[in-house]
N, C-alpha and C positions, 0 to 999 in steps of 0.2 A: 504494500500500500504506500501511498505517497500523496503528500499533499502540493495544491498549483499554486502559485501568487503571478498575478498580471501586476506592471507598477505601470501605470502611466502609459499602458498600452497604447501605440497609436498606430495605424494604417491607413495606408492612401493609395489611390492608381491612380498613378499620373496626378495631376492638380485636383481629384475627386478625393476629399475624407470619406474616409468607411467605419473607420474606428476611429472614436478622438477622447484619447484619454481614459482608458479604462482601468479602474484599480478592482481585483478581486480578489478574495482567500477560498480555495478550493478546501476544506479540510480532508485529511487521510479517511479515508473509507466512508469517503459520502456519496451519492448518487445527487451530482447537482445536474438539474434542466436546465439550460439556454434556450429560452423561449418568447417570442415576438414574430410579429407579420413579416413575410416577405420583404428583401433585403434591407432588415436591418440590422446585418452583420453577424447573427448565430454561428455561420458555417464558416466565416472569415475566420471569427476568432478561435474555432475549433481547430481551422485547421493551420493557425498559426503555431497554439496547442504544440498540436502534431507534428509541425517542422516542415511543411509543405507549404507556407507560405512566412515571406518572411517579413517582419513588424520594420515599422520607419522610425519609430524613436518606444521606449520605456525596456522594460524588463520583465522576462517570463521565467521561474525557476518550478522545479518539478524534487520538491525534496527542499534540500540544501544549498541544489546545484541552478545555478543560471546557465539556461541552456540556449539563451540568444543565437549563439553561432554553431550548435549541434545539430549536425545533419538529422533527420528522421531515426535513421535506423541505429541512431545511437542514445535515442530518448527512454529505452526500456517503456514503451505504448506499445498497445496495439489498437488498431482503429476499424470499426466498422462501418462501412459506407450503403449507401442508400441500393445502388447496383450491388449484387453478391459477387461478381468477378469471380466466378471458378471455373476453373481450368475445361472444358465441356470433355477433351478426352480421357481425362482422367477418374477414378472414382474417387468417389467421397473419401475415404482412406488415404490415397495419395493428395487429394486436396488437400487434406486437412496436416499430412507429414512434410506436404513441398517446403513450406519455408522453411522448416526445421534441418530439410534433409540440404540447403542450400546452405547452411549456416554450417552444413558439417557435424552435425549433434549425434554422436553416439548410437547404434541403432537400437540396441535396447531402450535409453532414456527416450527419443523419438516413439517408438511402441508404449511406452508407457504414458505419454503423454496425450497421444491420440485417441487409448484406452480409455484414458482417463473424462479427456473432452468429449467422445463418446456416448460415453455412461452420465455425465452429468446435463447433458442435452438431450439423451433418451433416444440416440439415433443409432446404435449399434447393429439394428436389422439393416440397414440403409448401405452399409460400408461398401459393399460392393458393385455398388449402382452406380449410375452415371447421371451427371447434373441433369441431363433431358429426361431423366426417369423418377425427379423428382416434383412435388408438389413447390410454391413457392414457399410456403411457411416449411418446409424441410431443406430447399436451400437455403433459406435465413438461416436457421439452424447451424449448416452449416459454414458458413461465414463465418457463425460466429465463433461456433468451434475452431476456425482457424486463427481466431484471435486467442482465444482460451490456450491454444498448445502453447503460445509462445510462452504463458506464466507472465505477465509484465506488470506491472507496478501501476499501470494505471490502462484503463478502457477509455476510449470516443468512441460515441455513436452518432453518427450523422443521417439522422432521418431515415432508423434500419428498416421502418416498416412502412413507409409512406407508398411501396408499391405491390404492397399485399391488400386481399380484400377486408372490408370489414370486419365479418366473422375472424378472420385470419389475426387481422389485429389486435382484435379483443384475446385472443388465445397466446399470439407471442408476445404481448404483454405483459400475463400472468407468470408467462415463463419467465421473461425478463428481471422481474420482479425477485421472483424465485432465485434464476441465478446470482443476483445481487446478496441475497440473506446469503448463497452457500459458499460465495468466493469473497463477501467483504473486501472488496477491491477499490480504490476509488475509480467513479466510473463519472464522465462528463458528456452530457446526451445531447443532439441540438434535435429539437422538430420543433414544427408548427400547429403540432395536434395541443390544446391542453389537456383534451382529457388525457392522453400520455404525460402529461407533465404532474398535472394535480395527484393521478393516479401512483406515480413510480418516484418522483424524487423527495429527497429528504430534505431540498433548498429549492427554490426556483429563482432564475436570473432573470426578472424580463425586460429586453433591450427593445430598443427605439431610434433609429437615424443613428445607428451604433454610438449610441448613451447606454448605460443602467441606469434606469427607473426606477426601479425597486429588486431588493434581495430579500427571502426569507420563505417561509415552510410555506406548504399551501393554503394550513389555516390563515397565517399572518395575511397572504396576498389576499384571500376570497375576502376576510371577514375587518382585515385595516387595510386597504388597497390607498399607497403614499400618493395618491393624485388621479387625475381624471382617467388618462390614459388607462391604468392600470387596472382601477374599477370598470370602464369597459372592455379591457380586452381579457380582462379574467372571468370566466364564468360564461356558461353556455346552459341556456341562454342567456344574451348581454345584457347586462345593469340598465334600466330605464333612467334617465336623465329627464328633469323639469328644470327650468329656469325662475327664481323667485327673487325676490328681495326683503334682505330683514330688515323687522323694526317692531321695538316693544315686543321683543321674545315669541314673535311671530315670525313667519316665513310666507308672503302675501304671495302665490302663485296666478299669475298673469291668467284670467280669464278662469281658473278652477276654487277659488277660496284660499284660506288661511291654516298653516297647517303648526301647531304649538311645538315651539322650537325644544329640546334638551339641553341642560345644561352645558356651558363650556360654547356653544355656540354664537359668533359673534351678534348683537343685538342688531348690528345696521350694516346696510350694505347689498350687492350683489353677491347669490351664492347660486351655485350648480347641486341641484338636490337628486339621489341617486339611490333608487330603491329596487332590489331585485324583484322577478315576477315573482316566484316561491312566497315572496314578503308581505305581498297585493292582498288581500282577503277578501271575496266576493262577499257584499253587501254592507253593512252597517257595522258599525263597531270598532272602527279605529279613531285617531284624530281627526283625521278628517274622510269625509263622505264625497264622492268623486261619480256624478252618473256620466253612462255615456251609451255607444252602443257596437253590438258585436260583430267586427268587419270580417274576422276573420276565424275557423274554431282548426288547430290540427291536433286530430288523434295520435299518440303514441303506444296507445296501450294502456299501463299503469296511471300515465297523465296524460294531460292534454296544454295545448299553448292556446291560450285567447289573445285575440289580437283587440284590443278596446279601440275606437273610436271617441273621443272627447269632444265639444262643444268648441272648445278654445284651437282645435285644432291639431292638438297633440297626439298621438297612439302610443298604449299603452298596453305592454305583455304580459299576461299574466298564466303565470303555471297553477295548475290546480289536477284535484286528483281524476283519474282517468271515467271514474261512474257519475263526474258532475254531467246534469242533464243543460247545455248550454249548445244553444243553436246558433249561426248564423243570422244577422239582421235585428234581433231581439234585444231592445233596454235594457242596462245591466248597472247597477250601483257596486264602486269598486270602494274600501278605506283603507289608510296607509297610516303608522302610525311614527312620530317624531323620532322617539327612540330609537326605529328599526333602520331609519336611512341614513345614507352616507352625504356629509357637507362639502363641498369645494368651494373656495373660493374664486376670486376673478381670474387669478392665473395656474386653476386647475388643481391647486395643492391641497390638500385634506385641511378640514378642520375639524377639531375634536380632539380622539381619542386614538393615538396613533400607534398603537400593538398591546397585544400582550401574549404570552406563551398559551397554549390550548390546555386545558383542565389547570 
């Protein structure tokens, strides 16, 4: 295991920033996510990480060691990529021994390793197949297995499962999961899935125009989200946003009523009010009462999304459980309660109450 620290990471192409300025602490045997919208910057700085691209100004160390000018293959990583890249004439077996057997490794210790990755991946009946004779959630597999033989000090994963199906996903997740408890390796993941993020990691990083925005566990991101961005891009489905103004420990909402501020909230001013659907409660009974009407109903199953229409013009989402009887077209009074929403102010940043640890 091994811990990362970024100092003042920074990268460019050409006169273009990608990275500007990034400080991190990886601890040893955590499972951190790198997670944000499309380019901004997740896989750059993974794969700076990794030695396959190199930073324009700070310092990346892996341990004790700054490994700025350390080629790849002398990082003690291994890295998982989005493509599985196996060998097609080769089997799984020889896949999974090439790099070892290119490194010159002993052939017993090679056989022991392959065994090992193997057995801890659940692919042993597979050994003698060929990558065309496999499913894709079994060449993920064994990808990954090919990173496992080396033994390294630390995992990347760069969006291993973004070209498997659904089902598939939700399965090499679990396992991913899994393999993290049985190898406590530090492992540093990039997708753009959160439920893979909220689901698997023990920190989340999420980046923006290659910024960190916010770092910490999943509860910390869902439940104290440092700013606007972060409370809309955490959470599926997205945090509902209203625009208000306080005064006299109210929260006067443009065209919908007055909603009773909680304490710690500033008394005056513009604020960005942000309440999850889950939060919404069909009918009467919160701070405030909100009518409106139903534009949209999608079934899930267990729940359902209501898509509200409001008078003032607003729509508003709300999750509710899957046997509510809620039709298309039909009047619907929604209430929202002060305590349960999140405050921003005019330049997006939280007001209130900004973390605390879960239980």
């Amino acid at each position: 295991m091994a811990s990362v620290t970024l100092s003042s990471v920074v990268k460019a192409y050409g006169n273009v920033p990608v990275i500007h300025g990034i400080d991190l602490a990886v601890n040893s045997g955590e499972f951190l996510v790198l997670v944000g919208p499309s380019g901004c910057g997740k896989s750059t700085l993974l794969r700076m990480i990794a030695g396959l691209e190199e930073i324009n100004d700070g310092t990346i160390a892996i341990g004790e060691r700054i490994v700025n000018d350390l080629p790849a293959s002398q990082r003690n990583l291994s890295m998982v990529f989005q493509s599985y890249a196996l060998y097609p004439h080769m089997s799984v077996r020889k896949n999974l021994a090439f790099g070892l057997t290119n490194l010159r490794m002993p052939k017993d210790e090679i056989s022991r390793r392959v065994t090992e990755a193997a057995r801890i991946l659940q692919i042993e009946p597979l050994m003698e197949r060929k990558p065309r004779q496999l499913s894709g959630g079994q060449k993920q597999r064994v990808a990954i297995g090919r990173a496992i033989v080396r033994e390294p000090q630390l995992f990347l994963f760069d969006e291993p499962l973004s070209n498997l199906d659904a089902e598939l996903r939700v399965q090499m997740r679990v396992e991913l999961a899994g393999l993290y408890q049985r190898l406590g390796t530090t492992m540093i993941y990039v997708t753009h899935d959160q439920t893979e993020a909220m689901t698997m990691a023990t920190r989340i990083v999420v980046l923006n125009k290659g910024v960190v925005e916010q770092v910490g566990t999943p509860y910390e991101l869902y439940n104290f989200p440092c700013n606007r961005f972060v409370a809309t891009f955490i959470g599926s489905p997205k945090m509902n946003m209203l625009e208000a103004t306080t005064a006299d420990g109210a929260a006067e909402i443009a065209g919908i009523g007055k909603l009773k501020l909680p304490t710690g909230i500033p008394a005056k001013g513009p604020v960005s009010i942000g309440i999850r659907p889950e939060q919404i409660a069909i009918g009467d009974g919160g701070d405030l009462a909100i009518p409106g009407k139903v534009s949209l109903v999608e079934y899930l199953g267990s729940e359902i999304f209501v898509y509200v229409q409001l008078a003032s013009g607003e729509r508003l989402l709300v999750q509710a459980p899957g046997d509510a009887r809620i039709r298309n077209g039909e009047p619907i009074t929604l209430s929202i309660s002060g305590h349960q929403a999140h405050y921003f102010d005019a330049n997006g940043q939280r007001i209130g109450p900004k973390g605390k640890r879960q239980g």
